[in-house]
ZAMARGU-4260 file (C-alpha; in steps of 0.2 Angstrom, whole numbers, plus 5000, padded with zeros to 4 digits):
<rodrens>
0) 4742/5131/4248 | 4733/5137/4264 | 4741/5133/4280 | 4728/5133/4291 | 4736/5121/4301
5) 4749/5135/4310 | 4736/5146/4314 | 4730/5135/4330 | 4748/5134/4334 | 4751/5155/4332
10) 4736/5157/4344 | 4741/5146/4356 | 4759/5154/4357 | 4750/5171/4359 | 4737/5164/4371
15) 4752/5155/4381 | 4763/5175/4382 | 4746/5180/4388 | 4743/5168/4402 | 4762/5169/4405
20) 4759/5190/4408 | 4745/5187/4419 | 4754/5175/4428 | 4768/5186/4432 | 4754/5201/4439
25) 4745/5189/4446 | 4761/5183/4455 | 4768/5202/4460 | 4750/5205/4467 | 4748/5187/4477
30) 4768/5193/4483 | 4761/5209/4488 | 4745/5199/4499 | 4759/5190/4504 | 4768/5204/4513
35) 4753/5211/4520 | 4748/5194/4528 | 4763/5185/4534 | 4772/5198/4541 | 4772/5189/4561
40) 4786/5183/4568 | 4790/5163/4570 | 4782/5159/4583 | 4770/5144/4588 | 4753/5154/4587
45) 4738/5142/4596 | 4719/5149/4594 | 4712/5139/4608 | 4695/5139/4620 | 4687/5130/4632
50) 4667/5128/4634 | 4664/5128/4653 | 4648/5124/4663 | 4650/5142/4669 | 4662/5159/4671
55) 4669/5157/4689 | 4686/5150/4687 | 4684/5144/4704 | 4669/5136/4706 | 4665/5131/4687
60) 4676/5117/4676 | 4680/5116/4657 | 4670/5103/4647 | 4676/5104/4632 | 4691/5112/4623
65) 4695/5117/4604 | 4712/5121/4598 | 4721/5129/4581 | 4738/5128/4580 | 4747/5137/4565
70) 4763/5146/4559 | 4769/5165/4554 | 4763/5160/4537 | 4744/5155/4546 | 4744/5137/4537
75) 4735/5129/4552 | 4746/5113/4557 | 4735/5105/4568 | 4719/5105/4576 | 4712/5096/4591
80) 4695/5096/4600 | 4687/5085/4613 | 4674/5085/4626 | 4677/5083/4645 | 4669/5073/4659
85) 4664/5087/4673 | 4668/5082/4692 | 4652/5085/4696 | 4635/5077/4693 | 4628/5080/4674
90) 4611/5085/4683 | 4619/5098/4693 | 4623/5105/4678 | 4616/5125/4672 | 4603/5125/4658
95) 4611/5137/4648 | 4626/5125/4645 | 4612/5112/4635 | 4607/5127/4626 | 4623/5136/4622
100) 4633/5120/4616 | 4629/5110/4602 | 4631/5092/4614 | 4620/5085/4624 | 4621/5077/4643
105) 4624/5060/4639 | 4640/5066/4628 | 4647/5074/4643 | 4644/5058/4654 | 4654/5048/4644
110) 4667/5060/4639 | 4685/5058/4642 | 4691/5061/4659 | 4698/5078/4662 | 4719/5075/4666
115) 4719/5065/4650 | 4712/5077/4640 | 4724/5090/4648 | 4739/5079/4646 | 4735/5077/4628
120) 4736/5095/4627 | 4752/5101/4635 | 4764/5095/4622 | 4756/5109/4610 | 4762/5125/4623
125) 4778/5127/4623 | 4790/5143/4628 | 4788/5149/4608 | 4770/5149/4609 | 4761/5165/4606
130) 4742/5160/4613 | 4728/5168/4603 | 4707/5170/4611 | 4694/5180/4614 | 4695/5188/4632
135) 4708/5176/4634 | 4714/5178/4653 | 4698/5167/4657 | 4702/5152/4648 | 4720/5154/4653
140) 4717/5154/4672 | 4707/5141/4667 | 4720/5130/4658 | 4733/5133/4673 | 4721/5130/4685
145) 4726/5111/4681 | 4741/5109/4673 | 4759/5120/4669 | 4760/5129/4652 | 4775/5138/4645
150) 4769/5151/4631 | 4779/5167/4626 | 4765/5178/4625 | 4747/5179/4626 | 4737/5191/4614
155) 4718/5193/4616 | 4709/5197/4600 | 4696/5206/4611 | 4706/5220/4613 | 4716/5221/4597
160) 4697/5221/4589 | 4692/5236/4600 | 4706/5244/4593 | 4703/5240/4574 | 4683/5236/4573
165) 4673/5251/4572 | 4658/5256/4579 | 4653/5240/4587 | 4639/5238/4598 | 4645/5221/4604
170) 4664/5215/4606 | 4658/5197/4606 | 4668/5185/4596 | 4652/5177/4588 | 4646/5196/4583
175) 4663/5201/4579 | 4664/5186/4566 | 4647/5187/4560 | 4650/5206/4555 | 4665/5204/4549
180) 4658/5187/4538 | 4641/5196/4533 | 4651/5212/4525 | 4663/5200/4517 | 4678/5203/4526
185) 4682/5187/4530 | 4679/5169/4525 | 4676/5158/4538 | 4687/5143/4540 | 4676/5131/4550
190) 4661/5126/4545 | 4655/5119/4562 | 4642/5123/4573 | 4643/5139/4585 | 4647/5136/4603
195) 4657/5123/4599 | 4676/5125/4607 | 4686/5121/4591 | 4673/5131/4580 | 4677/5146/4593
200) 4695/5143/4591 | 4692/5144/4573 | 4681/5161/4572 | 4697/5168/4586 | 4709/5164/4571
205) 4699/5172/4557 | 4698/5188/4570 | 4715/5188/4573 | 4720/5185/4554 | 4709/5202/4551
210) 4717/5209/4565 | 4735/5208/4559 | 4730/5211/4538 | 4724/5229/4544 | 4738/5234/4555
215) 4749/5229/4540 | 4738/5240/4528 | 4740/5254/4541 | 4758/5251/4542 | 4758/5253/4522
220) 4751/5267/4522 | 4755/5276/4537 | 4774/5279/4541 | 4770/5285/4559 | 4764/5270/4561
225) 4779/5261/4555 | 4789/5272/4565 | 4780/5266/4581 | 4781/5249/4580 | 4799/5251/4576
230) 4802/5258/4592 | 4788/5248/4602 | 4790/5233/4616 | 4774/5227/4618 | 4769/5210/4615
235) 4759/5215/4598 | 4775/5224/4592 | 4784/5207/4597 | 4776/5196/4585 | 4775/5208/4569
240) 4791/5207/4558 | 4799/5223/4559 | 4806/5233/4543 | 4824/5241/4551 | 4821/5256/4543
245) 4829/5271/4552 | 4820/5285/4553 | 4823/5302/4555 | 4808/5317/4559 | 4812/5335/4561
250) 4802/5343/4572 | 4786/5349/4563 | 4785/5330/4557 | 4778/5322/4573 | 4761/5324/4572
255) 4742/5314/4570 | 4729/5321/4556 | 4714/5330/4566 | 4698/5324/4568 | 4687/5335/4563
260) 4672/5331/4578 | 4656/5338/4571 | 4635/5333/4568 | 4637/5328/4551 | 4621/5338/4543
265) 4607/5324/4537 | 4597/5326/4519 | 4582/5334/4520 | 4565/5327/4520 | 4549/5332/4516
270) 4537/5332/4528 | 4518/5330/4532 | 4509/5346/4532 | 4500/5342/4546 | 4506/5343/4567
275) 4500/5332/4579 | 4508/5341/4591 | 4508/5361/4591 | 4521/5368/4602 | 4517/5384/4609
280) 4530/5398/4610 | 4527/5401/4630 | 4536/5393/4644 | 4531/5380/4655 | 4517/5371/4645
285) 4511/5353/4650 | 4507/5345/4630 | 4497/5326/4633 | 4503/5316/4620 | 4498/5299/4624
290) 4490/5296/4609 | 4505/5303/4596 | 4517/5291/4592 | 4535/5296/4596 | 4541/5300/4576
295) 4524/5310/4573 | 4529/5321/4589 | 4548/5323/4581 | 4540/5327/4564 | 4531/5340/4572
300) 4545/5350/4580 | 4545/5368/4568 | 4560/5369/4555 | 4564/5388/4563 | 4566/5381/4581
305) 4588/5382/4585 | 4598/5376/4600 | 4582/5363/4606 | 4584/5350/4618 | 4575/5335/4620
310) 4576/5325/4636 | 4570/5307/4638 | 4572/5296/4656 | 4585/5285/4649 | 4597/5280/4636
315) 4587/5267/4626 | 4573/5281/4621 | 4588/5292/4616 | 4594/5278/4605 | 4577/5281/4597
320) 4575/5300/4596 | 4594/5298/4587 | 4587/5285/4576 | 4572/5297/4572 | 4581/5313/4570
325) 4592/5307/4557 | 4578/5304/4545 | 4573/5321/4549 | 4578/5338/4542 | 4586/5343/4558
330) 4603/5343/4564 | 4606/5335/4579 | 4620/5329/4593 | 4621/5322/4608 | 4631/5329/4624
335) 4648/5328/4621 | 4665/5338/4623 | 4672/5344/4608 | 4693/5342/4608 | 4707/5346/4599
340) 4724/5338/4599 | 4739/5348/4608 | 4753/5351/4597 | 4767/5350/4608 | 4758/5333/4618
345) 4759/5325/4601 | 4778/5330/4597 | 4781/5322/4617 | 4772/5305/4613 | 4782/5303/4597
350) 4797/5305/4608 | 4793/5291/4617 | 4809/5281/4619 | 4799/5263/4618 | 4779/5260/4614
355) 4770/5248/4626 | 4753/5238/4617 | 4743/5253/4626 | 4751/5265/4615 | 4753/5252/4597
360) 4735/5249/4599 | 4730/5267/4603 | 4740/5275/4587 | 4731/5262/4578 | 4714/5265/4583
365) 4717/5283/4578 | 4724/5281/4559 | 4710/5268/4557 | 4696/5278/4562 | 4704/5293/4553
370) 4705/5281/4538 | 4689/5277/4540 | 4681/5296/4539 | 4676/5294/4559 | 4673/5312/4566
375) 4674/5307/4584 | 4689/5295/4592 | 4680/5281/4599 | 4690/5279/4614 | 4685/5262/4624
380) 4699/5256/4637 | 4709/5261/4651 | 4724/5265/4641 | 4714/5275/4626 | 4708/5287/4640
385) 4725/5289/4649 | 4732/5291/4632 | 4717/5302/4626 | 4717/5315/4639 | 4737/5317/4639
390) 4736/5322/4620 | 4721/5332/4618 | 4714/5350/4625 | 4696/5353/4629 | 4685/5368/4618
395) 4668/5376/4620 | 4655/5364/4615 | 4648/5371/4596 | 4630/5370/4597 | 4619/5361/4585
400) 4600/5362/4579 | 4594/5348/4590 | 4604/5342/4607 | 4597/5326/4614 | 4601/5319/4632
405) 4593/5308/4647 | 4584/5318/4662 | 4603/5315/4671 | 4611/5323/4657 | 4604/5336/4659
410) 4605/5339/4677 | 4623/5337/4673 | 4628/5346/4660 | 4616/5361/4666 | 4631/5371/4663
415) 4631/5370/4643 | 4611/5373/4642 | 4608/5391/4636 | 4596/5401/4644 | 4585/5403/4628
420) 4585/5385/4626 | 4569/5376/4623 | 4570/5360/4634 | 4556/5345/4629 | 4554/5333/4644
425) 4549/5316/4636 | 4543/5304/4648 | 4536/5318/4662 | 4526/5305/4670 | 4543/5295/4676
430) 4550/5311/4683 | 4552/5303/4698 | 4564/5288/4695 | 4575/5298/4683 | 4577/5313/4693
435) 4581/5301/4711 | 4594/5295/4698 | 4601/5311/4695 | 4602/5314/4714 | 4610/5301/4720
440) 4625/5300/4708 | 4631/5283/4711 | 4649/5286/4714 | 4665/5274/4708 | 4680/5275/4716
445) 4689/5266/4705 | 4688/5283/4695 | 4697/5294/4705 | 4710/5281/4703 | 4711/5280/4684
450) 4710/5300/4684 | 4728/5300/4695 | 4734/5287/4683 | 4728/5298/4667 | 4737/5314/4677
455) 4754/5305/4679 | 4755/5299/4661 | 4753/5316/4654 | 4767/5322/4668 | 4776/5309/4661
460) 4774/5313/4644 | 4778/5333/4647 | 4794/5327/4655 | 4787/5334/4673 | 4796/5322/4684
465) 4794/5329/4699 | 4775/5332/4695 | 4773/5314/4690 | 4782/5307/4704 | 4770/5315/4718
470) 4756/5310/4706 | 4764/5293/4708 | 4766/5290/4727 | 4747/5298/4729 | 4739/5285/4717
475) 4749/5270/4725 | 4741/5278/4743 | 4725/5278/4737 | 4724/5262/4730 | 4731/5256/4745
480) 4718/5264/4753 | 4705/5257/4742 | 4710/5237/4744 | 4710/5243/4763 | 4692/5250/4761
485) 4684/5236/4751 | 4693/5223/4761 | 4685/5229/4776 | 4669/5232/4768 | 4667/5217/4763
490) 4665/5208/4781 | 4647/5215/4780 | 4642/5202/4764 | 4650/5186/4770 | 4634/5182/4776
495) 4619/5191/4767 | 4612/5186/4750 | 4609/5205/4747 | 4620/5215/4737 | 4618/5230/4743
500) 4621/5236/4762 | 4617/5254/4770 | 4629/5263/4781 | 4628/5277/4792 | 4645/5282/4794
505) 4659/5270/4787 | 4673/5277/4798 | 4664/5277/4815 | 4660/5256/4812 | 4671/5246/4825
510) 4676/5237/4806 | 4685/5250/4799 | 4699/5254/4810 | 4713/5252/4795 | 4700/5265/4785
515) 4698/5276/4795 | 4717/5276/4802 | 4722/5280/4781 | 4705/5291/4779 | 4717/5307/4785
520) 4732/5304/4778 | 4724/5303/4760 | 4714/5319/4763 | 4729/5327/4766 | 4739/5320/4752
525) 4724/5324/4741 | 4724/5343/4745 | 4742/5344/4743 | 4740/5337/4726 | 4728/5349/4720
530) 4742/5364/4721 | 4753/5353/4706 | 4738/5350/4694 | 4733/5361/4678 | 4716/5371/4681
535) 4705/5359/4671 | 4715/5343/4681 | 4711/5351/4699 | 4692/5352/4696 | 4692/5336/4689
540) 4700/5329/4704 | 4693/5339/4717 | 4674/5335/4709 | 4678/5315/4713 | 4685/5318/4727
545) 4671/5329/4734 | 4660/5314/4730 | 4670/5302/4741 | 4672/5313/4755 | 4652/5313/4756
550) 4650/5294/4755 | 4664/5288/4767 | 4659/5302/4780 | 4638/5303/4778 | 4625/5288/4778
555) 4627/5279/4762 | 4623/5264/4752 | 4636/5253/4746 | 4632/5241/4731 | 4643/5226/4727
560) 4648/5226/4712 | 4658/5210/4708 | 4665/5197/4719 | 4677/5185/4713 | 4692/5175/4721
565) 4704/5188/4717 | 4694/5205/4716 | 4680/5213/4725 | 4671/5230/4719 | 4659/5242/4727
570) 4649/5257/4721 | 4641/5268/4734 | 4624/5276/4732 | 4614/5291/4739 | 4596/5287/4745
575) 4582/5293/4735 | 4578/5312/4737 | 4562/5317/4734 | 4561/5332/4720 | 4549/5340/4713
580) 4550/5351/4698 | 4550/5366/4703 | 4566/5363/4713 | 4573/5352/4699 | 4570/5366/4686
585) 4577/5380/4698 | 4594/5370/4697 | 4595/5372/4678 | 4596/5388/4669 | 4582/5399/4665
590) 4573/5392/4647 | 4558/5387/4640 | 4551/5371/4645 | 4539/5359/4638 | 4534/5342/4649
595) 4526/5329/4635 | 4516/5319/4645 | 4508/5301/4641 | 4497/5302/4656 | 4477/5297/4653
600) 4466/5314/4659 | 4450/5300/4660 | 4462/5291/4670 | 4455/5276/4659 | 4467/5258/4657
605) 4476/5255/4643 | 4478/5236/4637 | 4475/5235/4620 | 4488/5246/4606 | 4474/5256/4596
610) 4470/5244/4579 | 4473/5259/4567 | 4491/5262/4576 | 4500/5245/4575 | 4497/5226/4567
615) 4505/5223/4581 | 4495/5212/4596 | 4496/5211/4613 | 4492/5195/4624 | 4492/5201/4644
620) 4495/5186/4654 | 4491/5190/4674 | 4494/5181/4693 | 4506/5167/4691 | 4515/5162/4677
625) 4506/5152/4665 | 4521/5143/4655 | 4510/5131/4647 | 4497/5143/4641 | 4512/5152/4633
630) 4521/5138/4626 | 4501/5135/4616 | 4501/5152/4610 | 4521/5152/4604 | 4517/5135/4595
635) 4497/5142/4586 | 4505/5158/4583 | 4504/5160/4564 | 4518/5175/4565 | 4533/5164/4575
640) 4544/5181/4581 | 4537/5189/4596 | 4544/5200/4612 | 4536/5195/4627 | 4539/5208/4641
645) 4543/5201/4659 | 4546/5211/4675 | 4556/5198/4683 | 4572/5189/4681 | 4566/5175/4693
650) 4552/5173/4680 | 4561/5174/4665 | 4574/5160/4670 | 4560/5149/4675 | 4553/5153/4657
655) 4570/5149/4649 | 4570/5133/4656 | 4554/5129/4653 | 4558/5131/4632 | 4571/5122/4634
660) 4560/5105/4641 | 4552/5109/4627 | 4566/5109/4614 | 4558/5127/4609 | 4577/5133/4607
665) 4579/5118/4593 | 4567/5129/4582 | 4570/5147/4588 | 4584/5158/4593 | 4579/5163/4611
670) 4587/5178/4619 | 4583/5179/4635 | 4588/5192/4648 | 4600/5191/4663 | 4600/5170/4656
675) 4611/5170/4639 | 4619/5187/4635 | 4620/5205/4638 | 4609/5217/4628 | 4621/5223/4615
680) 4626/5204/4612 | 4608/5199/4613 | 4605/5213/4598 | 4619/5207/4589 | 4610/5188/4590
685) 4595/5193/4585 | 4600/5205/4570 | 4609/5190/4563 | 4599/5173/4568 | 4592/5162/4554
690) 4581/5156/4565 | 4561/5163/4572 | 4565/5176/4586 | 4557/5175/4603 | 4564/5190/4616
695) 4562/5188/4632 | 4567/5205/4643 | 4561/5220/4651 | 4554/5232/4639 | 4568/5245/4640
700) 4576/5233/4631 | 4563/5232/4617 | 4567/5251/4617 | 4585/5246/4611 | 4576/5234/4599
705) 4564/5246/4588 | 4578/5258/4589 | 4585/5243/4576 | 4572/5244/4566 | 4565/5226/4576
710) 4546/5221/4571 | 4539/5208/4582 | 4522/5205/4574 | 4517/5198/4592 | 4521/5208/4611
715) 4516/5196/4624 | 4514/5206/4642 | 4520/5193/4654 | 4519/5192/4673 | 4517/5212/4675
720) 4507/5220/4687 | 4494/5235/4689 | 4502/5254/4685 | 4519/5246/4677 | 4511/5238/4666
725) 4499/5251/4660 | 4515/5262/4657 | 4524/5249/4647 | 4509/5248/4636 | 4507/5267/4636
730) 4526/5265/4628 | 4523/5253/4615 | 4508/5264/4610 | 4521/5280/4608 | 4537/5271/4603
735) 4532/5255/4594 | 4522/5264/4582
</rodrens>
């Protein structure tokens, strides 16, 4: 007698321990997510964000606002969104804000008046709420601007995402979340449409959920890490559950794994026989090169040269060597000080009774980059620097095959040239420009400041009380001093448009009295200082200090930098010096130089790129701006992404504006300059928009651009005039191709 009929049964016994087992590892690996993901405290946590018709908290109004509420176990509890009637007149309204939000005009007319939205809001801020945004003291000083709130704390993901994101050209909240999205990171939890407040509040939620999964990793996996957020304060040590462990570390224990800082070699790669451009062996020697683009002259450069530089007249075209050189067989670097970490600065840190976030965030940023096989500490806030320079000790640069630098660079860093050096001079025609730049050395006071607050941490940290506290009483002088200065300064703008003011002698103007009654004591208190500082702080110091002297007691031009309600800010300038390049090369060390000149000997205009160069065309479009003649070749163009290349903001505005009548931005991602974004958040849009690309900007930035690997199949020249235009076409010919 067969018994076929147990066999189902057997199997599903079997298939049922199975499932059970799975189960239980399935269970143990979701506990062990589990304890890497809800590890925050109990706390109220609200992502939320206004849209606002601009960024002055003053003069500008929200009109609309997004908010995510959730726990310490992120199960969002509510959600709210709503737009908001503005005070003023829909028509008075910017452009951008039709193009940056998703609503229209006619939404916001008959929108909800602003105190109910607000009194709909404040039951969701309470004295156990932890707030959660991007940048977040704007929208904060927003929200009070109208009504009380009581919070506990408030965390921006802007800077806990400097500390744990990488190598970020852009620290935007729409970049952040469409890198982190993109390399599967993340899964976003709204599906709504950008630029829309609770969207935002959503994409601030998934950042900050990042956020907090990889400083529990780290914590894992890092005990010194653990150790510091056991004995830390700050307000991202507050909301992170803590593991009461007790720790005990014998000396030798306290310590950071190095960073080893060094041009990683790149693969070798075999190269056309034949040179475009011979470089000849004596000094001195002008090379026209208008007709060899850019990565032909880099392919030329011999395989037996050593210790080369190559100089270009600004930081966009250095992107691009960089870019170049890295496909090449040649190692390369840029200027940069190699450090070292100090031993006994270490041990000191570690001793640090309590943590505050700058530190928390700072011993992060270090593990994570050291996890992540990073050879040089990306170091990008006021606390990383102070917290940077007290731990670590300067060495002699280590030289490389290649050393790339701008014109100012160079000037600057004359010091680590050596003698036998060959130095390429990219761009010799602009010499002018870029070596004014150099002279003039724009000088920020706000500097000298930060280096007296970087001086008294390390005193601090090497338990030099006496040290620290003279440190202390000279940077509260000088930043009196400074709020004096600016205050008084300021007098000369309240009625001028300009932003930028020359002066012959600050102190002697009947509007400085307070200035010049501090200038002396300050010079004093500086000079005493220098006798207490290390040898490396003292010329540090006395270098910034040098500068200021010269600014507050010559002719100088003073540039405003900002101006809000609560801060003003002024950089002072030299006046252009005429230099030519034998006095310019007499201030450098003696070495072989090389000018690489685009300049046209038949003196013959260039409009056109050269057919066997480029698929790419250029359209010129002269005298005033022709927006309607641009619009017709945007909408016949059979290729829809294209740069166009404008000299003016005024112009680029008007042109902005003038897409948007026409619903272009309903079809095309516009990135427009000085009118949507700034350039690294413009690069991040256009490297991740679904949509035709239409750049408009001045053509350093399509420098930045081809850097990236951009092709625009069309380059429209637009609203540029006589010699600047030649040389922007003189560019695309060399760089573009």
């Amino acid at each position: 007698m067969h018994h076929e009929y147990l066999k189902p049964k057997c199997l599903r016994l079997n298939e049922a321990i199975i499932i059970l087992i799975f189960f239980c590892l399935a269970l143990s690996f979701y506990k062990k997510i589990d304890i890497v993901i809800c590890m925050l405290q109990p706390y109220s946590y609200i992502a939320f964000d206004f849209e606002t018709t601009w960024l002055d908290t003053v003069k500008d109004e929200p009109i609309q606002i997004g908010l995510v509420k959730f726990d310490h176990t992120w199960t969002i509890l509510e959600t709210f969104s709503s737009l908001i009637k503005p005070t003023k007149s829909i028509k008075e309204l910017k452009t951008i804000v039709r193009y940056l939000t998703w609503f229209t005009l006619a939404d916001l007319d008959n929108a909800p008046e602003r105190t109910q939205i607000l009194q709909d809001i404040k039951k969701f801020f309470t004295k156990d709420s932890v707030l959660i945004w991007h940048n977040i003291w704007f929208d904060i000083a927003m929200l009070e601007k109208y009504i009380n709130i009581e919070y506990a704390f408030a965390l921006d993901t802007f800077i806990l995402s400097k500390a744990l994101i990488h190598k970020q050209h852009s620290y935007s909240l729409d970049a952040l979340h469409t890198y982190l999205t993109h390399n599967w990171y993340i899964t976003p939890s709204s599906s709504l449409q950008a630029h829309d407040a609770l969207h935002d509040s959503f994409m601030s939620y998934d950042v900050f959920l990042y956020c907090i999964k990889q400083i529990q990793q780290l914590r894992r996996k890092h005990m010194m890490i653990d150790y510091v957020f056991e004995h830390a304060q700050g307000k991202v040590a507050n909301i992170i559950k803590r593991t009461s462990k007790q720790y005990t570390f014998k000396q030798t224990e306290f310590f950071l794994p190095a960073l080893h800082i060094h041009a990683t070699p790149q693969p070798k790669k075999i190269l056309n026989n034949t040179q475009t451009v011979k470089l000849p062996d004596t000094s001195n020697i002008r090379i026209n090169a208008e007709s060899t683009s850019l990565s032909k002259l880099i392919q030329s450069l011999p395989y037996q040269w050593k210790q080369r530089v190559i100089t270009a007249s600004h930081r966009s075209k250095i992107h691009l060597i960089e870019q170049l050189l890295a496909q090449s067989y040649l190692w390369f670097s840029s200027l940069w000080d190699s450090v070292v970490l100090n031993k006994k600065a270490v041990h000191n840190f570690f001793q640090l009774k309590n943590f505050g976030d700058d530190e928390v965030l700072f011993v992060l940023k270090y593990y994570s980059q050291y996890d992540a096989g990073h050879k040089q500490l990306d170091i990008n806030s006021e606390g990383d620097y102070r917290i940077f320079h007290a731990l670590t000790e300067r060495k002699p640069k280590q030289r490389w095959h290649v050393l790339v630098c701008t014109h100012q660079q160079l000037r600057y860093h004359a010091q680590k040239i050596n003698k036998t050096d060959s130095i390429l001079f990219l761009d010799h025609d602009r010499w002018y420009n870029s070596y004014n730049n150099a002279h003039k050395q724009s000088m920020d006071p706000y500097h000298m400041l930060n280096l007296l607050e970087q001086f008294y941490y390390k005193a601090q940290l090497f338990q030099e009380d006496k040290k620290a506290q003279h440190i202390e009483a000279v940077s509260n002088s000088f930043a009196i001093f400074l709020w004096v200065l600016f205050q008084e300064i300021s007098q000369y703008f309240l009625w001028q448009q300009s932003t930028t003011r020359e002066f012959s002698f600050i102190l002697d103007d009947t509007r400085s009295p307070k200035t010049r009654g501090l200038w002396n004591s300050i010079k004093k208190q500086i000079t005493a200082l220098y006798t207490q500082l290390s040898d490396e702080e003292h010329t540090a110091l006395k270098k910034q200090f040098n500068l200021l002297i010269d600014y507050i007691e010559h002719q100088t031009i003073v540039e405003q930098k900002a101006k809000r309600s609560w801060q003003v800010w002024y950089v002072f300038h030299r006046h252009d010096i005429y230099v030519d390049y034998e006095e310019f090369i007499s201030s450098l060390p003696k070495a072989h130089y090389y000018f690489i000149t685009t300049q046209n000997n038949q003196k013959t205009p260039v409009y056109t790129l050269p057919a066997q160069a480029s698929n790419k065309s250029i359209i010129t479009i002269h005298t005033t701006p022709q927006y309607n003649k641009l619009i017709s070749l945007l909408e016949q163009s059979s290729t829809p992404y294209c740069f166009i290349l404008s000299s003016s903001k005024t112009h680029s505005k008007e042109l902005f504006n003038k897409f948007i009548d026409n619903n272009i931005h309903q079809s095309h991602t516009l990135v427009i300059e000085n009118v949507t974004w700034w350039v690294w958040k413009c690069i991040a849009q256009a490297q991740s928009s679904q949509k035709p690309l239409i750049a408009v900007w001045w053509y350093m930035f399509y420098m930045e651009l081809i850097a990236r690997k951009f092709a625009f199949p069309n380059i429209y020249v637009y609203y540029i005039y006589g010699t600047t235009k030649q040389q922007i076409i003189k560019d695309l010919v060399r760089y573009a191709t």
